[in-house]
C-alpha positions as CSV (number, residue, x, y, z in Angstrom):
1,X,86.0,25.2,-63.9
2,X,86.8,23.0,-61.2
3,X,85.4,25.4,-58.2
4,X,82.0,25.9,-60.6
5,X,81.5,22.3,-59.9
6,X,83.2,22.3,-56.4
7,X,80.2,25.0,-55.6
8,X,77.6,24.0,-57.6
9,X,77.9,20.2,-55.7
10,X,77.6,21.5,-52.4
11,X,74.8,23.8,-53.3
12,X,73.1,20.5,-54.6
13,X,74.0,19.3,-51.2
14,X,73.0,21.9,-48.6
15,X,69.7,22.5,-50.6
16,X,68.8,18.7,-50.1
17,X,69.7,19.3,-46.2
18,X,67.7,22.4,-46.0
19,X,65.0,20.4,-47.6
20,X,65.1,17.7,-44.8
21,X,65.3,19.8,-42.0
22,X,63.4,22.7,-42.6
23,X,60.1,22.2,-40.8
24,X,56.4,21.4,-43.2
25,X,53.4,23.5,-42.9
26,X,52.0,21.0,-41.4
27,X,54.2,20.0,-38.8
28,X,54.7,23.9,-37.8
29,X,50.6,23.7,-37.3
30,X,50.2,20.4,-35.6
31,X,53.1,21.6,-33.3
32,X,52.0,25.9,-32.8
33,X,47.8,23.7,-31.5
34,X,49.4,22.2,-28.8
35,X,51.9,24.8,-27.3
36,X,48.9,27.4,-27.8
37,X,46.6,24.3,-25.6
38,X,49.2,24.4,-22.7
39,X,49.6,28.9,-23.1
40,X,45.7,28.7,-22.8
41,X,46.1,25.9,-19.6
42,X,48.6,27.7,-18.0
43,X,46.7,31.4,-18.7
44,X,43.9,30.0,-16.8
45,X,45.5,28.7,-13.8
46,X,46.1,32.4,-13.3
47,X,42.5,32.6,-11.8
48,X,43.8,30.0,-9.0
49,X,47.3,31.1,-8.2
50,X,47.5,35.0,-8.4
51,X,51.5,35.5,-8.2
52,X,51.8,37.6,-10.7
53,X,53.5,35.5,-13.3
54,X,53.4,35.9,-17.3
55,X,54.1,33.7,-19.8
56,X,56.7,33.0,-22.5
57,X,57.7,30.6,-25.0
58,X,61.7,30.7,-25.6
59,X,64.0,28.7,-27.0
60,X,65.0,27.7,-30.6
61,X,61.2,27.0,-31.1
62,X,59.9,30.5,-30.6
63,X,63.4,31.8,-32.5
64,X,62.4,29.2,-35.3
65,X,65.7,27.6,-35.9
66,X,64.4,24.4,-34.9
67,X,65.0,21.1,-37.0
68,X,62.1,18.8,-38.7
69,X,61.4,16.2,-36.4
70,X,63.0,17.7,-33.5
71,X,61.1,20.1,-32.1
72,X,62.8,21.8,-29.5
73,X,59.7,23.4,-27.0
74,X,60.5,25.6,-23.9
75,X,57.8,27.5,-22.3
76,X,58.5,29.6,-19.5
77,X,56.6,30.8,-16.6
78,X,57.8,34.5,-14.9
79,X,57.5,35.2,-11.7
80,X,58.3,38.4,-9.8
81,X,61.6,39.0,-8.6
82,X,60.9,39.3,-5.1
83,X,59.3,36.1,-5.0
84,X,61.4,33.6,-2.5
85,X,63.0,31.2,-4.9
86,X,60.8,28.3,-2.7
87,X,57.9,29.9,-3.4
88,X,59.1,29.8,-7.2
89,X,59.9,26.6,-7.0
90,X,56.5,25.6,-5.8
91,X,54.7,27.2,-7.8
92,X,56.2,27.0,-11.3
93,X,56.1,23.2,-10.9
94,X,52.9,23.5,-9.5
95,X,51.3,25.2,-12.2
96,X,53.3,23.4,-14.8
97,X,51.6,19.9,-13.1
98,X,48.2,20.9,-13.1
99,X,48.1,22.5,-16.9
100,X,49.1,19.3,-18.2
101,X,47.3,17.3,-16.1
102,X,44.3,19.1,-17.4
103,X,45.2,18.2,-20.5
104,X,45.4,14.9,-20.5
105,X,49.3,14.7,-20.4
106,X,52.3,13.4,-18.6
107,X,54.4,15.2,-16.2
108,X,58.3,14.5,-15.1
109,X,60.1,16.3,-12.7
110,X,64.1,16.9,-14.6
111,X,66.6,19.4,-12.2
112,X,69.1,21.5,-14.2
113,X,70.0,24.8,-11.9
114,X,66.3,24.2,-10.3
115,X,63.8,21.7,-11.3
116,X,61.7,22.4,-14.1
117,X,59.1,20.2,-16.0
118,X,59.1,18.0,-18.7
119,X,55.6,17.4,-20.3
120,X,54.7,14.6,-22.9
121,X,52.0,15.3,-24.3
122,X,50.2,14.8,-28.1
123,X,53.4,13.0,-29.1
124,X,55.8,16.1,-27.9
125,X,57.9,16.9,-25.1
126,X,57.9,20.2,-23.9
127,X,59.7,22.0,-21.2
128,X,57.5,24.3,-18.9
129,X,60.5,26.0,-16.6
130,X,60.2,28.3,-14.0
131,X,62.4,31.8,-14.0
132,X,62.4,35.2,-12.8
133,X,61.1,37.9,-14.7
134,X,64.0,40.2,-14.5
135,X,64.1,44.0,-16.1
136,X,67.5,43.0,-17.9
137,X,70.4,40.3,-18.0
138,X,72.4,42.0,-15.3
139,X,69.3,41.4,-12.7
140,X,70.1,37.7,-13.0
141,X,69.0,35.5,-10.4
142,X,69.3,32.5,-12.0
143,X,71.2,31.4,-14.8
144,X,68.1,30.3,-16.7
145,X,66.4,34.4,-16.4
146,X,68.8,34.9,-19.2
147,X,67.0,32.4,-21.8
148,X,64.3,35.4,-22.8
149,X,66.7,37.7,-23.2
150,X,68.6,34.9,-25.3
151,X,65.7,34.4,-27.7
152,X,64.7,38.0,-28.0
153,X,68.5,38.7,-29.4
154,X,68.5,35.9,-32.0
155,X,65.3,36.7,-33.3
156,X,65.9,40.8,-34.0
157,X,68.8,39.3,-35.4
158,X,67.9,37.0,-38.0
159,X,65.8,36.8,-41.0
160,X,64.5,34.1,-43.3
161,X,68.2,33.3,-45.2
162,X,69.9,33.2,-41.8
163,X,67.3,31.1,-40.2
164,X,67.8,28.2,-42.9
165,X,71.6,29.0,-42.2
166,X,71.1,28.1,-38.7
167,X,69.6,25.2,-39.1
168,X,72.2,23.9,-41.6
169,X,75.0,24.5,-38.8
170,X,73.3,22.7,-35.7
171,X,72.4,19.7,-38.2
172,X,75.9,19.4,-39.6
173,X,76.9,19.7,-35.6
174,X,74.8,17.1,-34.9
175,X,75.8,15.0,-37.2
176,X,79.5,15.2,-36.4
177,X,78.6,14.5,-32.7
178,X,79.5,17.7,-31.2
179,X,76.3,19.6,-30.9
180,X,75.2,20.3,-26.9
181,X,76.6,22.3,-24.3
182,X,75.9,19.3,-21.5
183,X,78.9,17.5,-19.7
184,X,78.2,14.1,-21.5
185,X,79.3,16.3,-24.9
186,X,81.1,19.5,-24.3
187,X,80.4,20.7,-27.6
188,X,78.5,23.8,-29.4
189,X,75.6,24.9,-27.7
190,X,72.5,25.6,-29.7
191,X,72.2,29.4,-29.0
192,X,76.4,29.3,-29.4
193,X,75.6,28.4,-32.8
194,X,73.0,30.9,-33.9
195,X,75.7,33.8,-32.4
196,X,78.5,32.2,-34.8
197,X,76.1,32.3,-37.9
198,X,75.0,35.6,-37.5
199,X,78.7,36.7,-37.2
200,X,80.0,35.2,-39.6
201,X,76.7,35.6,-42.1
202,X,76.2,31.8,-43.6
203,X,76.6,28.0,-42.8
204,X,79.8,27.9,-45.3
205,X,81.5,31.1,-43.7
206,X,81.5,29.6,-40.6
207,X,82.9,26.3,-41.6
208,X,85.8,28.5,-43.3
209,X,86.8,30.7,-40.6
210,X,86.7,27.6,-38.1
211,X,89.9,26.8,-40.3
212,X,91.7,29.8,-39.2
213,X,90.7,29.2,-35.6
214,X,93.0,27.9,-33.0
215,X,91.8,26.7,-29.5
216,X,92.5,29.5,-26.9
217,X,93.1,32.2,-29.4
218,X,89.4,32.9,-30.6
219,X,87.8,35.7,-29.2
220,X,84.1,36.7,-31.0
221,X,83.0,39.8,-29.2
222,X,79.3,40.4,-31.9
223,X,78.4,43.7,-29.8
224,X,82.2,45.2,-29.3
225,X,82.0,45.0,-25.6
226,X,85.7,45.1,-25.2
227,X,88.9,46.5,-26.6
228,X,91.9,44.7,-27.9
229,X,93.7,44.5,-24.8
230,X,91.2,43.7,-22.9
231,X,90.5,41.0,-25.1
232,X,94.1,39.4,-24.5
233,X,93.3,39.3,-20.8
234,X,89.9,37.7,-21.0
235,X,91.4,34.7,-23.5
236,X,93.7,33.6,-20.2
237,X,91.0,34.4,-17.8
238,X,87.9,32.6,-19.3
239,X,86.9,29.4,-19.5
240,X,86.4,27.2,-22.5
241,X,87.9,26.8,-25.5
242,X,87.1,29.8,-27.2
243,X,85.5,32.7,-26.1
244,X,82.0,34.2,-27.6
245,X,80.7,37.2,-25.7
246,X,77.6,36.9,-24.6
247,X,75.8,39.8,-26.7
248,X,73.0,39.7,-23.5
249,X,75.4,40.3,-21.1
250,X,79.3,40.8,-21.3
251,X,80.4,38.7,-18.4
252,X,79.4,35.5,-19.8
253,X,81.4,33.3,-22.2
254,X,78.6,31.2,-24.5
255,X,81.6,28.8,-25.7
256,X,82.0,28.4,-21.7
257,X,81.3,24.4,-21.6
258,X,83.0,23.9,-25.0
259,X,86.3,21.6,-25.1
260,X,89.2,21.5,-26.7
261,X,88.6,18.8,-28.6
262,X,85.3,19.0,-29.6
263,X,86.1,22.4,-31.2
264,X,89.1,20.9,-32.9
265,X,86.4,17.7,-33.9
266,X,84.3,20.3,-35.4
267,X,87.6,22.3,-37.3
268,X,88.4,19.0,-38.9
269,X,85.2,18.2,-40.2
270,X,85.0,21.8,-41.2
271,X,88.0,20.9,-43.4
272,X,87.2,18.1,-44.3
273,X,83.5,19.0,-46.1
274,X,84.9,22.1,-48.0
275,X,87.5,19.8,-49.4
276,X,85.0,16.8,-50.0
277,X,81.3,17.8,-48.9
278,X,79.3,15.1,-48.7
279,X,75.2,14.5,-47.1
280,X,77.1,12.2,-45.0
281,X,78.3,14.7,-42.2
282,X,74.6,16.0,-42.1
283,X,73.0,12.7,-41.9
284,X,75.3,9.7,-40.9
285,X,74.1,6.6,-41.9
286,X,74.2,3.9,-39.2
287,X,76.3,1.0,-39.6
288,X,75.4,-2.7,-39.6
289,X,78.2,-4.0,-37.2
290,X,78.3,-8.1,-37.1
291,X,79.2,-9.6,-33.8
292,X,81.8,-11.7,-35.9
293,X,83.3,-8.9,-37.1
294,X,83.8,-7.3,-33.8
295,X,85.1,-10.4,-32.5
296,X,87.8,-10.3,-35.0
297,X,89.0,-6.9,-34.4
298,X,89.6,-7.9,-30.6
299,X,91.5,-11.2,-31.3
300,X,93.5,-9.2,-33.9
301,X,93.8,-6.3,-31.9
302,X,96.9,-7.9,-29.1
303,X,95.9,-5.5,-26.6
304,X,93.5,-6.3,-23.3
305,X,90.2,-4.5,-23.2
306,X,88.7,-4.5,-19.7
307,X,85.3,-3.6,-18.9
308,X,83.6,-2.1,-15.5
309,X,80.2,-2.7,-15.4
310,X,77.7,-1.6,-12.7
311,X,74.1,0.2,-12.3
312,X,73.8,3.5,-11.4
313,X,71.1,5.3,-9.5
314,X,68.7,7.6,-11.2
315,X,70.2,10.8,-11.3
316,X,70.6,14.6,-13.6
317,X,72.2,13.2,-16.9
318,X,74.8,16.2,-16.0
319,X,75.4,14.8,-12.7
320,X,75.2,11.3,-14.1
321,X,78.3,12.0,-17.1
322,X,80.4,14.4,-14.4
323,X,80.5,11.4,-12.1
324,X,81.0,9.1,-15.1
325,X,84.1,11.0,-16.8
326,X,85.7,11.6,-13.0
327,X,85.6,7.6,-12.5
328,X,87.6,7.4,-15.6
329,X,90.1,9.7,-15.1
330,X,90.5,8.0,-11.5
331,X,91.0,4.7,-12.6
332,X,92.9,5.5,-15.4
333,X,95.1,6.9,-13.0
334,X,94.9,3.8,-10.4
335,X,96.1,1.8,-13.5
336,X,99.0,4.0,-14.3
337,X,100.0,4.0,-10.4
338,X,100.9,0.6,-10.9
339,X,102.5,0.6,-14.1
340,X,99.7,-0.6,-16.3
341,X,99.6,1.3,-20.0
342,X,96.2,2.9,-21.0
343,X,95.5,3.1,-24.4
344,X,92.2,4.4,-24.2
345,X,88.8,4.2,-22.3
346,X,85.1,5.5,-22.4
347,X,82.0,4.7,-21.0
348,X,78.7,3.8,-22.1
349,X,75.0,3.9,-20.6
350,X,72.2,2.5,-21.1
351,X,68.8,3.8,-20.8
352,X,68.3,1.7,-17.8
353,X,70.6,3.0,-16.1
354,X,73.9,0.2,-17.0
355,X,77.4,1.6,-16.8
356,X,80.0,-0.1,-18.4
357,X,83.6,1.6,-18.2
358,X,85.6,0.5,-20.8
359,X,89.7,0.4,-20.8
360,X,92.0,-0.9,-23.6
361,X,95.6,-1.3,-21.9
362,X,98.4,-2.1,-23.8
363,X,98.6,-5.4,-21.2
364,X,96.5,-5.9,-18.4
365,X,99.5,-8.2,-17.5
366,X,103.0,-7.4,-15.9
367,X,106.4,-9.5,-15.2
368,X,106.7,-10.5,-11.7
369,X,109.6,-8.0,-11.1
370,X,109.9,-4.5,-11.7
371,X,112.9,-2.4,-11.8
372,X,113.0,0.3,-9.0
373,X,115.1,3.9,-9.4
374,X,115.9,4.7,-5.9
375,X,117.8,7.9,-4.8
376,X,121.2,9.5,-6.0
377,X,124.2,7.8,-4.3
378,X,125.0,11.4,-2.4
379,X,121.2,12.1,-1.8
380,X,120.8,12.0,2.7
381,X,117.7,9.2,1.3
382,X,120.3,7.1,0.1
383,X,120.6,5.1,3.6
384,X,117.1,4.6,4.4
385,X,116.6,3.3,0.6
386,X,119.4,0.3,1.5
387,X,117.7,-0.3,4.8
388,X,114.4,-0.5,3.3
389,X,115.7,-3.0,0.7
390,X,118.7,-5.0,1.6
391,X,117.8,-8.2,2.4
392,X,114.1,-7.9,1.8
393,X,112.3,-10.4,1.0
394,X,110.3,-8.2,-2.2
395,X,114.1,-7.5,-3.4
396,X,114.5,-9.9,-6.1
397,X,117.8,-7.9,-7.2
398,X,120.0,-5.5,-5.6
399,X,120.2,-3.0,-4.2
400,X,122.6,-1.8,-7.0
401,X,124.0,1.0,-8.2
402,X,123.7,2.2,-12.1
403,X,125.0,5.8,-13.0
404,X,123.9,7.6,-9.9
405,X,121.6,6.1,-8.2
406,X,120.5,3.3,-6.6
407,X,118.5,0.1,-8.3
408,X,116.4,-3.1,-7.1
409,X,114.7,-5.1,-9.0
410,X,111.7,-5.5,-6.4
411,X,108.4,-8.3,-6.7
412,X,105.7,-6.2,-8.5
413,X,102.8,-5.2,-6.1
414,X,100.4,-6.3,-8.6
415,X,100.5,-8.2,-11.8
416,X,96.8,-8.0,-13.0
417,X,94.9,-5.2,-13.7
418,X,91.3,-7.2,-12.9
419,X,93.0,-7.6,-9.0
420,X,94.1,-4.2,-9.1
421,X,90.9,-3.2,-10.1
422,X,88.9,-5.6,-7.1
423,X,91.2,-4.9,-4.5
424,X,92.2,-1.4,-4.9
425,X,89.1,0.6,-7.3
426,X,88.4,2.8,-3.5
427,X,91.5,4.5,-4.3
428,X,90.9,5.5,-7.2
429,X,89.2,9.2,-7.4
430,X,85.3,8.0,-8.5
431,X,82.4,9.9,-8.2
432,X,80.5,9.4,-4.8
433,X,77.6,7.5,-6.7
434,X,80.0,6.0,-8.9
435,X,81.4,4.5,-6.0
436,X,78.5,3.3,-4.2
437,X,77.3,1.6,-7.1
438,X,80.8,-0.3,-7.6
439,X,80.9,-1.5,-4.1
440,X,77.1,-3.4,-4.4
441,X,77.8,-4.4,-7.6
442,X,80.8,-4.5,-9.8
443,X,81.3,-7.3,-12.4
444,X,84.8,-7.0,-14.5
445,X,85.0,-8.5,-17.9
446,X,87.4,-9.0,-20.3
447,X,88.7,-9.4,-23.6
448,X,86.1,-11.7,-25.9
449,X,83.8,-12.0,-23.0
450,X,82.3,-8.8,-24.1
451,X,80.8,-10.3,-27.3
452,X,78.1,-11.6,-24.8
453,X,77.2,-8.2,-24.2
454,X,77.1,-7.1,-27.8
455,X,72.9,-8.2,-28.5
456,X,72.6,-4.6,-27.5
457,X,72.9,-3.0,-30.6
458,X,73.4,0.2,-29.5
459,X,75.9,-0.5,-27.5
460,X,77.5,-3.1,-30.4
461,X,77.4,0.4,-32.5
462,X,79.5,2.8,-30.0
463,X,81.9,-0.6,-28.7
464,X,83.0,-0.5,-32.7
465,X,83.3,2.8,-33.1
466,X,85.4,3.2,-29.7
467,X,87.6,0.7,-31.2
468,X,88.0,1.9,-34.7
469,X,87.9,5.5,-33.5
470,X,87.6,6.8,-37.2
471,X,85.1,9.4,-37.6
472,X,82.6,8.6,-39.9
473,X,82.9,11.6,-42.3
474,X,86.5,10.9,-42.6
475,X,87.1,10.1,-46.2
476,X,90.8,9.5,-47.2
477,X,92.4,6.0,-45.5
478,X,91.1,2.5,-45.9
479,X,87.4,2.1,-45.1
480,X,86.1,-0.2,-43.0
481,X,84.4,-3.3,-43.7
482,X,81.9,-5.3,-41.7
């Protein structure tokens, strides 16, 4: 009785998503006009530039396992293979340019392995990027001549059931917050998630399998590529944290860019919808977060939160969140050099282009003295460890001997983490424009000085979240109030 009901509420639920996110009539027309404007656009710049190149559409658009309201558009242009990869360059964004432009729209120039273009245009964003027309995915010449091949899989794989299936998988991803392959989130890739749903047939099966899986030990092989032992090799050899063969091409690990705990995010929420499912994972409902309530949890909190804020330079968001999560590591490391306790840090930017690095530390403030473990009494470092200390003037205590070593009790080299930070952050491991940015402006702020920054209310929104840390579809334990 009790699993009738447990089904028959999250069928209730899942057809209410499907409902939501399964694109209208009429927003599958309004969107098929313009991509068939800029096909026409590009088709007659063929009369100007004769290179040789065809035309595709790609994506999860042209596989339809796209979301309502998110429209995911990628059209590319093919050129020959013998075509200099300059000469691509040039004329992919080239072409792109000008069949816009003749339609009235906007063009920007985004690099991911080579520049491609991002059009605005009739209310959509569509990318026009330029690729090789390769005979197969083992002619490769750059990573993006795979996509085609990509889309044509997915599609002669799928039908109408597994294309609703699809969509209910990237949308509960998304709204767990580990949907995209990009540094910034390490998680599930769009096309990674097709390849799990049409191995493991439906949305629910693979929430419950994701139970039994276990970071490093997964190995999803769809086209049988490889044989058990070979299997065991490639789970040591591979990056990521699981291992989905590329069904295109057998070299290539899809789950490549996903982390370890973004795949463990995604088994706990797994675990946690079967056992209480809930529209909430699909479509998280943004919190109203007071600035007095934020305020509270700090002055409650008895840790110090520091804050590193600067302005970076326009740059590739991958390049932007590589540099971003390297800078943290660093200085959480810098910190720890001189005895200073992390808790826990992130980083936040703006649209503009503001970084703030955040830190909690368990005190951003130390005793004057320290106590120092020198060498064993026997070691041959034992002499230049008393000449070193006795009598200096940073010995407060000491030297001494405790066990089998030597001790001091030595003046601490620094006290407080915001000097640390001024005086020493160029030691730290930052990325270069990281760096550059800190050194013409850095501004450190601390503790409830931060409420002046908390207008924003997107960053208000993440600053409470990073200091709750509960995910929002976890249901058991207090809930929060604000």
């Amino acid at each position: 009785m009790f699993d009738n009901m447990f089904e028959e509420k999250t069928s209730d639920i899942l057809k209410k998503v499907i409902e939501k996110i399964t694109p209208s009539n009429s927003e599958r027309k309004k969107i098929s006009l313009v991509i068939e404007k800029i096909l026409s656009s590009l088709r007659e710049l063929k009369k100007v530039y004769d290179v040789g190149y065809s035309i595709e559409v790609v994506g999860s658009y042209a596989k339809d396992t796209w979301l309502s309201g998110e429209a995911d558009i990628d059209i590319f242009i093919l050129f020959p293979p013998e075509i200099p990869e300059n000469s691509l360059r040039y004329y992919g964004l080239t072409i792109a340019r000008q069949a816009i432009e003749r339609l009235g729209g906007k063009c920007f120039e985004r690099y991911a392995t080579h520049p491609y273009v991002e059009a605005e245009i009739e209310g959509l964003v569509v990318d026009i990027v330029p690729a090789y027309k390769v005979p197969s995915p083992d002619k490769i010449i750059s990573p993006v001549d795979r996509t085609p091949f990509h889309t044509r899989y997915v599609v002669s794989h799928i039908n109408e059931k597994l294309k609703s299936e699809i969509r209910l998988l990237k949308r509960f991803m998304k709204g767990i917050g580990v949907y995209g392959a990009e540094i910034k989130v390490q998680g599930f890739s769009g096309y990674l998630a097709e390849l799990l749903v049409i191995y493991y047939g439906s949305f629910c099966n693979v929430l419950k399998n994701a139970l039994k899986w276990r970071p490093r030990r997964v190995f999803i092989d769809i086209e049988h590529f490889y044989k058990e032992k070979e299997k065991k090799k490639l789970l040591k050899i591979m990056p990521g944290a699981m291992i989905v063969i590329d069904p295109v091409d057998k070299n290539r690990n899809v789950a490549s860019a996903l982390s370890i705990q973004k795949m463990c995010e995604f088994i706990a929420a797994a675990k946690e919808f079967l056992r209480k499912p809930s529209l909430d994972f699909f479509f998280p409902s943004r919190r109203h977060v007071a600035i007095d309530y934020v305020s509270s949890l700090l002055k409650n909190r008895g840790t110090d939160i520091i804050v590193i804020l600067t302005k970076i330079p326009e740059m590739a968001e991958d390049v932007a969140w590589g540099q971003i999560y390297k800078s943290l590591d660093g200085l959480e490391r810098l910190f720890k050099r001189f005895d200073f306790k992390v808790l826990s840090k992130g980083a936040w930017l703006s649209e503009k282009n503001d970084l703030f690095l955040l830190f909690e530390l368990e005190n951003a403030r130390l005793p004057f003295i320290e106590k120092h473990y020198g060498p064993p009494v026997t070691s041959k470092n034992a002499d230049s460890f008393l000449k070193k200390y006795l009598g200096s003037p940073n010995t407060l205590a000491g030297p001494y001997i405790e066990g089998d070593r030597w001790i001091v009790f030595r003046k601490r080299k620094y006290t407080n983490a915001f000097n640390l930070i001024r005086e020493r952050y160029q030691e730290a491991r930052l990325g270069k424009h990281i760096l550059e940015s800190l050194s013409e402006n850095m501004k450190i702020i601390y503790g409830i000085e931060i409420l002046k920054y908390l207008d924003n209310k997107d960053f208000r929104e993440y600053f409470y979240n990073w200091l709750i840390k509960i995910p929002h579809w976890l249901k058991y334990g207090k809930n929060e109030k604000n």
